[in-house]
N, C-alpha and C positions, 0 to 999 in steps of 0.2 A: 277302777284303776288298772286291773287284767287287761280289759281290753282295749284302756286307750294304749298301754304297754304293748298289745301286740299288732295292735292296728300303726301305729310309728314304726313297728319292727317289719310293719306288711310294707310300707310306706316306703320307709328306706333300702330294703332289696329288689322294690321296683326300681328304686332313681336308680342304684346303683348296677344293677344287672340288666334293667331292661330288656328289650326283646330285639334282634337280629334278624333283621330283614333279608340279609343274601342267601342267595340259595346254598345248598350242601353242594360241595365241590365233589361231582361223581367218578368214580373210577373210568379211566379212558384205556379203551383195548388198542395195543401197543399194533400200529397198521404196517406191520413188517413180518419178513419170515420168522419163525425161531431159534431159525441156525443159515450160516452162509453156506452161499453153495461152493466154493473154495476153502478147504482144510484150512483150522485156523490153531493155534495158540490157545491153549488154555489157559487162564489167570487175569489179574488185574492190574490194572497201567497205572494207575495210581502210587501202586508201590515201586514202579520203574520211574523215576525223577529224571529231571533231564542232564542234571551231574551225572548220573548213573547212564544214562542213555548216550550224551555224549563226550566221551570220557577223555577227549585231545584237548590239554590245557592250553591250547593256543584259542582253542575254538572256545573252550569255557569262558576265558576271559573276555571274550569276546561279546559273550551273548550276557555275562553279565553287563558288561559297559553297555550294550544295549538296553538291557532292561534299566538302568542308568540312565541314562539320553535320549533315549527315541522319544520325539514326540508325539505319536499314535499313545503309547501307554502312558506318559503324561497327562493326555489329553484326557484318556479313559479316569485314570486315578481321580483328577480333575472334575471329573463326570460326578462320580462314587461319591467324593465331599459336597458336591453338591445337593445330588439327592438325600444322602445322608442327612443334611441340613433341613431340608424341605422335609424329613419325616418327622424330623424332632418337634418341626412346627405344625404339622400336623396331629403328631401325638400329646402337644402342650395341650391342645381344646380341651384332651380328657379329663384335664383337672382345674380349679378354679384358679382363679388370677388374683393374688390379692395387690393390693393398692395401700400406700400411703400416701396421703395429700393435704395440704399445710396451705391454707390462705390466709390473705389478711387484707380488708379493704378501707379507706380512710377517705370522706367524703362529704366537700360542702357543698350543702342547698345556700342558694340566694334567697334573700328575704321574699322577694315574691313567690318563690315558688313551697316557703317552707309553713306549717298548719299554725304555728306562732306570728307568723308573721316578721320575724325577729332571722336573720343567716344561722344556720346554723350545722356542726361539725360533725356528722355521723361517722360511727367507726363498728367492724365486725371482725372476729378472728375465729378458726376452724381449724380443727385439724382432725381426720378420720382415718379409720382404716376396712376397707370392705373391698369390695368384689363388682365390678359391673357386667353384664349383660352375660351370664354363665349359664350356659344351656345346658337342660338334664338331658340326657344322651337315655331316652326313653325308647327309641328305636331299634337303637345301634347306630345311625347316620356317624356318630362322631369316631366311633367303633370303627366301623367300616371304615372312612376315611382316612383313620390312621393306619391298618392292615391293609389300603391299598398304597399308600405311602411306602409303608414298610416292605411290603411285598416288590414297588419297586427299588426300592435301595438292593434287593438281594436282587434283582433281574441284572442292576447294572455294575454286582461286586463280578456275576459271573461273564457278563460281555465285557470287562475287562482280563479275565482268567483266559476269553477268548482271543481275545488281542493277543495276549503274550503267547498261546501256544501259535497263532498266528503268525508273530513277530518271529519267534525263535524259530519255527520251519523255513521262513520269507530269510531269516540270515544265515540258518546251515545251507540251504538249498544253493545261497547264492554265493557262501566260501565254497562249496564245491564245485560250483559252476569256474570260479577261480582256478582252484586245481585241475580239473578236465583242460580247458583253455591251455595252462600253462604247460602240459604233458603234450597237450598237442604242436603247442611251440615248439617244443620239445623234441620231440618228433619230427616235424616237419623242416627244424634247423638242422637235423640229422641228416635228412633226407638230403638236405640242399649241397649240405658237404660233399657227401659222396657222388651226389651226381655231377658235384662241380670238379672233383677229380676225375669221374668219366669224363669230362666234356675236355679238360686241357687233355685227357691221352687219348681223345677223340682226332681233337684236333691235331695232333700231331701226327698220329698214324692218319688221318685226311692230306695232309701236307704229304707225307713220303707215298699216297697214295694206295695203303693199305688196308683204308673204311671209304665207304660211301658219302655221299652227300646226303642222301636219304637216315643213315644213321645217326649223323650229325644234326639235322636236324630233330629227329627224336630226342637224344641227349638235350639239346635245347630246350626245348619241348615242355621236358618234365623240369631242368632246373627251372623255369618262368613258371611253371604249376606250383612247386615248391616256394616260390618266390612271396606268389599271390598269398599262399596258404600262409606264408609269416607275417604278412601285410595283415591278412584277415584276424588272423589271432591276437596279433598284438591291439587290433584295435580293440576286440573281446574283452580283454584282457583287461583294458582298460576302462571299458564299461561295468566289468563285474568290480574294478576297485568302487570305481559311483555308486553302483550300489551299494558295496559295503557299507562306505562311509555315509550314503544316506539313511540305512539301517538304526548304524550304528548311535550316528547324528554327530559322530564326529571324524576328524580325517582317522583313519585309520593304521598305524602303527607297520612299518615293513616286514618286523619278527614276528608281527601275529600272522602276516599271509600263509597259507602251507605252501610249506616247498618241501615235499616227502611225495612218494610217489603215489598217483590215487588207489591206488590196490590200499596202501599205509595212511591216508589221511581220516580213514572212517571206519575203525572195526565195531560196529554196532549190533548191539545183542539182540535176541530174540525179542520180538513184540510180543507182548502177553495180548490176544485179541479178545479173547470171549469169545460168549454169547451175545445176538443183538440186543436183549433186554437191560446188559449192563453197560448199554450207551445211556441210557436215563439220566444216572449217577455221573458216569464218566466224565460227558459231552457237558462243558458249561453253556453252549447257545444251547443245549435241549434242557440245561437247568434253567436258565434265563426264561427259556420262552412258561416253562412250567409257572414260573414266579409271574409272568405277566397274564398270564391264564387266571390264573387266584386272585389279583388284583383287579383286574377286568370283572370276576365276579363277586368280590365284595364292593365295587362301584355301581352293580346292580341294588345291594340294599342301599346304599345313598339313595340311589336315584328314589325307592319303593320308601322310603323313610319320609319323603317328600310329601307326601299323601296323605302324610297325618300331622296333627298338631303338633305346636314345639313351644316349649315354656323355658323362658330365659330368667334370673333370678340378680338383681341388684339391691346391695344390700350394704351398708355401711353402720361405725358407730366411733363415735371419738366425744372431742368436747367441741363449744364455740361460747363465744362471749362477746360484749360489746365492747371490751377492755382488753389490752393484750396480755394485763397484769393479770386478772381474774381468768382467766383461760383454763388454767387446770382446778381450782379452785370447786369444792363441794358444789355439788346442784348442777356446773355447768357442760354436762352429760348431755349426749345428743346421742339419734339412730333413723334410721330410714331403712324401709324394706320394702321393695318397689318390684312384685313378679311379673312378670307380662304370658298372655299366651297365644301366639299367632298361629291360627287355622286357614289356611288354603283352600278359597271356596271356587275361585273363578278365576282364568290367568289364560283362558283362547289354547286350553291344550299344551301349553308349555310344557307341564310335570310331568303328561302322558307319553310325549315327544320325548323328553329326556330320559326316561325310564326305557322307551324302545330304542332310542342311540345306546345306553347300557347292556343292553340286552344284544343288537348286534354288534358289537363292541366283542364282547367277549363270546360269539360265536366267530368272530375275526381271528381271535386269542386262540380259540381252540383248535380252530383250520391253522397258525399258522405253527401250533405245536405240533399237532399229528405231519406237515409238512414239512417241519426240522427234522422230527423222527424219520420221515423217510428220506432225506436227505441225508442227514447222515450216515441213515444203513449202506443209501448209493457211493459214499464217500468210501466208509469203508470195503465195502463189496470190492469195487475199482481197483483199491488200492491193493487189496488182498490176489487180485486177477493180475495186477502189473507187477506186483513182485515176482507171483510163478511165473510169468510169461517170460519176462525181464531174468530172469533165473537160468531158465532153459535155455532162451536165446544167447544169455551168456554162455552156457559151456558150446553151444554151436560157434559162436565167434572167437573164444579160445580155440577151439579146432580149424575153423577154417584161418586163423593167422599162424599156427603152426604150418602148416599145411604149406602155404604158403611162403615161408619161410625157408621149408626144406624144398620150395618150385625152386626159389631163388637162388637157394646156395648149388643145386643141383646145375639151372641151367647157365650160372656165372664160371662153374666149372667143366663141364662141356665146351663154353666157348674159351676158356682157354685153352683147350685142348685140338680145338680148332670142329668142332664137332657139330656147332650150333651158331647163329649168328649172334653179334651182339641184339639184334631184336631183340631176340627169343629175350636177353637179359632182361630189356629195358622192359618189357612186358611183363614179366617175373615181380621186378623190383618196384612197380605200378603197382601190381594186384596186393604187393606184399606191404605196403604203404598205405593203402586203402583197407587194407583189412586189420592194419594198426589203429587206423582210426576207427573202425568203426566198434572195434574190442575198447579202445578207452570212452567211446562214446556209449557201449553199451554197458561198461562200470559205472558210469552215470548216469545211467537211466535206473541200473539195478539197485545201489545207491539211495536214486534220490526216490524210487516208489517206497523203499524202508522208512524214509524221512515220511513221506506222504502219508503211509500208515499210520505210525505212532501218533501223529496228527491228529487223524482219522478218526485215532480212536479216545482222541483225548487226553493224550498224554501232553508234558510239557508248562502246565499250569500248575503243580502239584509246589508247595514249598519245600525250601532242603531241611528245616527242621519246624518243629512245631512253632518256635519262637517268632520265626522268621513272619 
């Protein structure tokens, strides 16, 4: 009695543990430096949220109604329910399926064909409850299959975490793009004014014959320069609403544009960067690719699971009778236990084939993680180069628009003093117009490398509360 007890007990922790065909998923050495070569941030991005990161309640609302509307992150969410779905059914095989099933059949034979000789009425009724065709997962095959399942639904929760830090960079990138545009307007309607006052007191001192012709045409000149540049921006201007609104997914709101000056449209704090090993965690496509790494090799023991027998188990018990009345009635008990065991002897190399598509499968997996890991180092590296750069180059363009600024106020008064020609002015108030723009142009490069980083590094997917 011992040992048929422990021999059912040996029995039953095979069916249910079986053995695991895929390989141990091995430690993979991280194919990057262990520090950037541009000074970085210490901390983690995680706990910089993107409330916290971008802190202009026009822009917040903003990127919430995006995460709202856009259809890129619908589409992803969309994805996620799907997979989601496909794992559940994958992880149902694990367990058995039971069944209830209720006939009844009522049937005359014709005299010639019945052993009386006589027509006669046959009737049967059934009703059962059991299990068809439930495979012991003596491999792992069903194991595996449900862990490569699984493993995808977590690939495709973090290439949606990926969209959104995507989405959210693609909509601040492109409200600033807004602001820049708009300062240049700005600017450049500035610019038009005053030259269009130089030109009527051009023209008049041309008339009493106390400017050139040559000067007047200059003053020209530059208002038609000015002209162009409000021509240009406005159209800008109006591309970057398209954008918004396709962002957004919907038209977009006039109070939420910025109108504050871009120095004030974006005071953004410190990016916490690391070290590169805490892109792992950080980065959802380097969590994503991780997860499809793991599922590519638990699709190796399916494939190796192949290669061995598989025993399926159908089994039922309920009652039947000839009478619908008698159906539950004493005695009319019934059961059926029907195991099957199918061995793979011969199939032209199919299983061997599909075990090596497995196998480079997830050597594809693994090339294409170690390739997001260095991509993203490149991402951030970049980003972390165009901020210094973008940095320096800024305080050079503050200075050279000062600079500039005192050419012009200097040689506008010289020539009224009659000391310098109006040129000299008109060449002053050129250089000093060009190096306006290129100082709001270089806030927005400086700007938008900050946006780029936090990016970079993964920030922006992180929820505002645990709930959420």
């Amino acid at each position: 009695m011992k040992l048929t007890t422990v021999a059912v007990a040996t029995a039953s922790t095979l069916v249910l543990s079986g053995c695991n065909m895929a390989p141990d998923v091995e430690q993979i050495q991280q194919p990057v430096p262990a520090r950037y070569a541009v000074q970085s941030e210490q901390g983690n991005v995680t706990d910089l949220q993107w409330q916290q990161f971008f802190s202009d309640e026009k822009l917040q609302q903003l990127i919430t109604q995006t995460l709202e509307n856009n259809k890129d992150i619908k589409l992803a969410a969309l994805n996620v329910q799907q997979v989601r779905a496909l794992y559940q059914i994958e992880d149902s095989a694990l367990y058995p399926a039971i069944d209830f099933n209720a006939s009844g059949t009522r049937q005359r034979l014709p005299a010639d064909m019945s052993s009386t000789g006589n027509a006669q009425i046959s009737e049967s009724y059934s009703a059962t409850v059991g299990l068809t065709s439930y495979e012991l997962d003596l491999w792992g095959k069903i194991r595996n299959q449900s862990e490569q399942a699984l493993q995808q639904l977590y690939a495709s929760e973090q290439s949606r975490n990926s969209v959104q830090i995507s989405l959210i960079s693609e909509l601040v990138t492109a409200w600033l793009n807004y602001a820049a545009d708009k300062k240049l307007l700005t600017l450049a309607n500035e610019t038009l004014s005053s030259q269009q006052a130089s030109l009527e007191l051009t023209n008049k001192m041309y008339a009493l014959g106390a400017a050139s012709k040559l000067t007047l045409a200059q003053i020209e000149s530059t208002v038609a320069t000015a002209k162009v540049d409000i021509a240009n921006y406005q159209r800008l201007l109006q591309r970057d609403k398209n954008a918004l609104d396709l962002l957004v997914g919907k038209t977009v709101n006039a109070e939420l544009l910025p109108d504050k000056n871009i120095d004030e449209v974006l005071n953004l704090p410190s990016v916490p960067v690391g070290m590169p090993s805490e892109l792992l965690t950080q980065r959802p496509d380097i969590r994503a690719a991780e997860h499809n790494l793991i599922a590519a090799n638990a699709n190796i023991g399916v494939a190796r699971a192949a290669f061995f027998p598989s025993i399926s188990l159908t089994a039922n018990a309920g009652t039947a009778s000839s009478e619908l009345a008698n159906l539950f009635d004493s005695g009319s008990g019934s059961w059926r236990f029907m195991p099957a065991i199918n061995l793979p002897i011969f199939n032209m190399g199919r299983t061997q084939a599909n075990l090596e598509v497995a196998e480079t499968q997830q050597q594809v997996a693994l090339t294409s993680y170690e390739q997001t890991i260095q991509q993203a180092f490149k991402e951030v590296s970049d980003a972390l180069a165009d901020r210094q750069g973008y940095q320096q180059q800024l305080a050079a363009l503050e200075d050279l628009y000062n600079s500039n600024k005192v050419s012009f106020d200097l040689s506008e008064a010289r020539f009224q003093k009659g000391a310098d020609s109006y040129l000299q002015v008109l060449d002053s108030q050129r250089s000093w117009y060009s190096a306006g723009q290129q100082l709001i142009v270089g806030k927005h490069a400086y700007l938008a490398s900050q946006i780029s980083l936090y990016k970079a590094v993964g920030g922006g997917w992180q929820p505002s509360s645990p709930a959420d």
